[in-house]
C-alpha positions in Angstrom: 0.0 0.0 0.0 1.5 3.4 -0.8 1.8 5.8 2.0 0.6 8.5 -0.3 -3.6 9.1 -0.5 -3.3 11.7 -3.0 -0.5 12.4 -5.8 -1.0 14.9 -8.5 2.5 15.4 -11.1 2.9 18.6 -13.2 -1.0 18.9 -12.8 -1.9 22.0 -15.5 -5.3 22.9 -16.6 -5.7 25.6 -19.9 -7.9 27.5 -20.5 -7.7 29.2 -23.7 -4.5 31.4 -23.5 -5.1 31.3 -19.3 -3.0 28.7 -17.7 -5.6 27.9 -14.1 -3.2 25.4 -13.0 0.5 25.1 -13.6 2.6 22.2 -13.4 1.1 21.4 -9.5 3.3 18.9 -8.1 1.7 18.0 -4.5 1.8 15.1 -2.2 -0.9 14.0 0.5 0.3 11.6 2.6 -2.2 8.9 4.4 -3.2 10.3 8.2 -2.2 13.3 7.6 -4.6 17.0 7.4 -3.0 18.7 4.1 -4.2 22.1 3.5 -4.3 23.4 -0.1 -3.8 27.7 0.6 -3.9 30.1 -1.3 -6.3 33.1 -2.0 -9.8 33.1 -4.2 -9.0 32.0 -7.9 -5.6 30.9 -6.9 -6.5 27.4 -8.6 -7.4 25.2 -5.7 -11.1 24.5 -6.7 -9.7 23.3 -10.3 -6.6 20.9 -8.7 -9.2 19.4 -6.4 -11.6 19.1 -9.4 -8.6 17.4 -11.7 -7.5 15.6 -8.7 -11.1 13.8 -8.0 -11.5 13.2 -11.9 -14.4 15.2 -12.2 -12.4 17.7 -14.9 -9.5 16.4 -17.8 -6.1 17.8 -17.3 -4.7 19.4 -20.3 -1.6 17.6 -19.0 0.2 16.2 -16.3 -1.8 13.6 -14.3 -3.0 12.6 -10.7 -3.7 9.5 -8.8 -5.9 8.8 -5.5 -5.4 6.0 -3.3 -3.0 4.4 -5.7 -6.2 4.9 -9.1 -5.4 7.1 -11.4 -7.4 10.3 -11.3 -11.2 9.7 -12.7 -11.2 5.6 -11.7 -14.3 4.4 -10.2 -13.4 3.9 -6.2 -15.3 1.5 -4.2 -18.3 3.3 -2.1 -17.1 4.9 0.8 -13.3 5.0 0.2 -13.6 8.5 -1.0 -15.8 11.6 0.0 -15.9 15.0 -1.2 -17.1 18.4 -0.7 -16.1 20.3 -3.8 -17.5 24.1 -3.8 -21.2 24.2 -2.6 -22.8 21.4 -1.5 -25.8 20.4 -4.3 -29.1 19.6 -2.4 -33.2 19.3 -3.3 -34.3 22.3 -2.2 -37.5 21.1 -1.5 -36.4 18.1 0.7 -35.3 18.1 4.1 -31.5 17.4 5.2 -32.3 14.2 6.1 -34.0 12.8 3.0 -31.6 14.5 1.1 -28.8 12.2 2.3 -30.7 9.1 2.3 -31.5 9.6 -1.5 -27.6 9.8 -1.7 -27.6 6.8 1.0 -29.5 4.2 -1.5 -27.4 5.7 -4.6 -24.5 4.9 -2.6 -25.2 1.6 -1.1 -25.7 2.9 2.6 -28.4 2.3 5.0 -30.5 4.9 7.0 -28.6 4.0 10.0 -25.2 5.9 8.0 -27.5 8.7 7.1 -27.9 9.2 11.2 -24.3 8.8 12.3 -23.2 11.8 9.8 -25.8 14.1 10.9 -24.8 13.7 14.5 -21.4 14.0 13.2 -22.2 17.7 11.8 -24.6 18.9 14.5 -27.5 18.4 12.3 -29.6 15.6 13.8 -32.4 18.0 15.1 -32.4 19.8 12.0 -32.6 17.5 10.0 -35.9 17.3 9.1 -36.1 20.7 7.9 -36.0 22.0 4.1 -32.8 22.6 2.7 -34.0 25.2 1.5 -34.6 26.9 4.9 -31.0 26.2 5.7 -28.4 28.9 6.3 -25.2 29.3 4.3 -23.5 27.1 7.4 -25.8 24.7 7.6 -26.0 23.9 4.0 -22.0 23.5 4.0 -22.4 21.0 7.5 -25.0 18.8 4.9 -22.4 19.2 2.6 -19.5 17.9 5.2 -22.0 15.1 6.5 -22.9 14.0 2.7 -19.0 13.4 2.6 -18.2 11.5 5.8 -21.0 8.9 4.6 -19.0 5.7 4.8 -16.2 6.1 6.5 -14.0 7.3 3.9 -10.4 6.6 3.5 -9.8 10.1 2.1 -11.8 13.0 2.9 -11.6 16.3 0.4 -13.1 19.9 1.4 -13.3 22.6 -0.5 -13.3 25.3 2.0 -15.3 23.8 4.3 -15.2 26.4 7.2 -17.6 28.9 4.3 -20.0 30.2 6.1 -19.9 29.2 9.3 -19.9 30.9 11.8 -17.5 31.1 15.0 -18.6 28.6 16.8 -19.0 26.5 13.6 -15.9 27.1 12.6 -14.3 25.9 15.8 -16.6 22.4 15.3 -15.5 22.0 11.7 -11.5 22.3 13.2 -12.5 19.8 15.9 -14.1 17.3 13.4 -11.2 17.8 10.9 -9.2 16.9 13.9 -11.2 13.8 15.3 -11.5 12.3 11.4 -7.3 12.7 11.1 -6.9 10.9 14.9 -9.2 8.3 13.6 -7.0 7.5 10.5 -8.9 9.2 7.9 -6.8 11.5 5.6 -8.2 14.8 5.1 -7.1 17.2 2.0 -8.6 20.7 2.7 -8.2 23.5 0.5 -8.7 27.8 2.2 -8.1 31.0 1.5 -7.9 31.4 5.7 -4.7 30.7 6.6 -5.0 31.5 10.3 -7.8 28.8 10.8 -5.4 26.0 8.6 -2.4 27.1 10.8 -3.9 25.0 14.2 -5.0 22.0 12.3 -2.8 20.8 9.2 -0.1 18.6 9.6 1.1 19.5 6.5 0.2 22.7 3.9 0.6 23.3 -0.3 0.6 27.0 -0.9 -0.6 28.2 -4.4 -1.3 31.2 -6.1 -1.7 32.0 -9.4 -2.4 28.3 -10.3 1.8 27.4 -9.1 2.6 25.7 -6.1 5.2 27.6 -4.5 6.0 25.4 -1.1 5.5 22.4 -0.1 6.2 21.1 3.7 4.8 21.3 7.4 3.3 23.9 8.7 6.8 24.0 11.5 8.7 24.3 8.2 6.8 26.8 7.0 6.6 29.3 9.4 10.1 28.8 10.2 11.7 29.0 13.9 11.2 31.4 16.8 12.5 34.9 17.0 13.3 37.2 19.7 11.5 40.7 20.1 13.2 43.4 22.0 11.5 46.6 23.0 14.4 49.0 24.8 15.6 52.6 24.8 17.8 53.8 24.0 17.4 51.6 20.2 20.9 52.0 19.1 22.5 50.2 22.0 20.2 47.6 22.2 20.8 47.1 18.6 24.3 47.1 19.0 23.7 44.3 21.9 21.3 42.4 20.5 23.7 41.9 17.6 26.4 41.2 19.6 24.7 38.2 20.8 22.6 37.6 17.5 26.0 36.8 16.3 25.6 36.0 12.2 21.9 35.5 12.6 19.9 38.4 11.4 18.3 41.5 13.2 15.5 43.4 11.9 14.1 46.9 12.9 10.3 46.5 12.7 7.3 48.9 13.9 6.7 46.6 17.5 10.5 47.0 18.3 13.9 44.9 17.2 13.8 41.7 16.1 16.3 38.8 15.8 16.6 35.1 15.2 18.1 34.4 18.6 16.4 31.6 19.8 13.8 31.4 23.1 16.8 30.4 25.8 18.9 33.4 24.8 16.1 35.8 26.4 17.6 35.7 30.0 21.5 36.2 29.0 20.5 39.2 26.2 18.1 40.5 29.3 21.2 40.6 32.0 23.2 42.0 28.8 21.2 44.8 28.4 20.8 45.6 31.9 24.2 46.3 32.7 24.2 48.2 29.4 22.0 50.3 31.2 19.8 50.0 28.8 16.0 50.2 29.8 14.5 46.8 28.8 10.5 47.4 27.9 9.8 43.9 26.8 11.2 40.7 25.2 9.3 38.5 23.8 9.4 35.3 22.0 7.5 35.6 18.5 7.0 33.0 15.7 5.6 34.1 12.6 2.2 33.0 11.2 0.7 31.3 8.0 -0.3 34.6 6.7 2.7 36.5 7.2 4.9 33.8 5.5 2.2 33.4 2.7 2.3 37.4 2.0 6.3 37.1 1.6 6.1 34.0 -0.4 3.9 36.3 -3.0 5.5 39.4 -2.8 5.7 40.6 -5.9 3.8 38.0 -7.9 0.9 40.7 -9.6 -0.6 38.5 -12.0 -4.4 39.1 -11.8 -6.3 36.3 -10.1 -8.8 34.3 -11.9 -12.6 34.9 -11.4 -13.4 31.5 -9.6 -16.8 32.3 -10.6 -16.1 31.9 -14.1 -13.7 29.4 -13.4 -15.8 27.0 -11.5 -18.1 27.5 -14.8 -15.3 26.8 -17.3 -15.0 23.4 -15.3 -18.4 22.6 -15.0 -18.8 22.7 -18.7 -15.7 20.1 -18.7 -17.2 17.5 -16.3 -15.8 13.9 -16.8 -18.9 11.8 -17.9 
């Protein structure tokens, strides 16, 4: 058994003179919460869409669970949230997920177990239709977990929720990874990825720039000093910063020292007599990394509106 659940290899999708996706090279590995960043109309949608099979690649391919991408997969090995969940309006959460039950081979038993899952068991026998925007997406979620699923793929699956929903949707995503499910999540918030994937794609403008965990990728800890006066506690925190670098930012001076050094640079700048304000260990977040990756990278975004209509019209039969 391969210890990757989701491969894709120079993954690119054209569209006219447009190039969505360009040469995504990404690796999900079984167990593991991935999350696929980047902002609106960076490409995620369409990767996820190649990567399930449900749109052609003009080249490049991808492979799930070992199948090449657009395979038939037993029922249950695979589940999906891919942009807004598609529902009868007119028929209540509930039936709407047995109807997908009996398509899919489950009983009504299955159907119960996923809206407790999603916090929808006393809702469910309410239209969809009278749903709100977070409700619809925890039907969406729930029609997804049917089964047990090896592999679990959501398309920003936090939209709409409020909050509190927000924080349930992190605590399921965490529960589904401790049980051994694989989850591949794709957001444009990188603050709410940051405390749940093991591991994190960033992409924008349809190219993957980094690949790796999310330790990796916000790199170490810094040190923050706040003193007066500035120019000898930037001549001492140098001093003991040695060759690492220090930086002169708006909340005070910053340097790569690591967290130990904080008591030996405070006793150095003491007897500098300098006046020590703060010091503070700092680390740097998804979002801050993510803006520096893409500094200077201008290239208009797509609409994902029109995007998501391009594919449509390119659904795998």
């Amino acid at each position: 058994m391969s210890e990757n659940a989701a491969t894709t290899r120079q993954l690119t999708k054209r569209y006219g003179d447009r190039v969505a996706v360009d040469a995504v090279s990404m690796t999900v590995r079984r167990g593991e919460v991935y999350g696929f960043l980047g902002p609106n109309g960076a490409g995620k949608t369409t990767t996820l869409r190649m990567l399930l099979g449900l749109v052609r690649p003009t080249s490049g391919a991808a492979s799930i669970l070992g199948r090449p991408a657009g395979r038939p997969h037993p029922p249950g090995t695979v589940g999906a949230l891919i942009e807004g969940p598609g529902f009868f309006p007119y028929l209540s959460g509930r039936a709407n997920l047995r109807t997908l039950a009996r398509h899919r081979g489950f009983g009504d038993a299955e159907v119960e177990r996923v809206l407790d899952r999603v916090d929808l068991t006393e809702r469910g026998d309410d239209r969809f239709k009278g749903y709100s925007l977070g409700m619809k997406q925890r039907l969406g979620v729930a029609a997804a977990l049917m089964g047990d699923p090896e592999l679990i793929v959501l398309d920003e699956p936090t939209n709409g929720l409020d909050p509190a929903g927000m924080a349930d949707m992190r605590a399921l995503i965490v529960d589904l990874s401790r049980d051994g499910q694989t989850v591949l999540l794709s957001s444009h918030l990188l603050a709410e990825v940051q405390q749940i994937c093991d591991r994190v794609g960033v992409i924008n403008d349809g190219r993957l720039l980094r690949e790796s965990t999310v330790a990796e990728m916000r790199g170490g800890v810094s040190l923050r000093v706040r003193a007066t006066p500035v120019e000898t506690a930037r001549a001492i925190v140098a001093r003991a910063a040695a060759d690492r670098s220090v930086r002169d930012t708006p909340d005070g001076l910053v340097s790569d020292l690591p967290a130990d050094a904080a008591p030996d640079l405070t006793r150095a700048l003491v007897a500098a007599g300098v006046d020590v304000r703060e010091i503070a260990v700092v680390e740097r977040s998804l979002e801050e990394v993510f803006f520096e990756m893409t500094a200077g990278l201008h290239r208009p975004a797509a609409d994902p509106a029109s995007e998501a209509a391009r594919d449509n019209k390119e659904l795998v039969s």
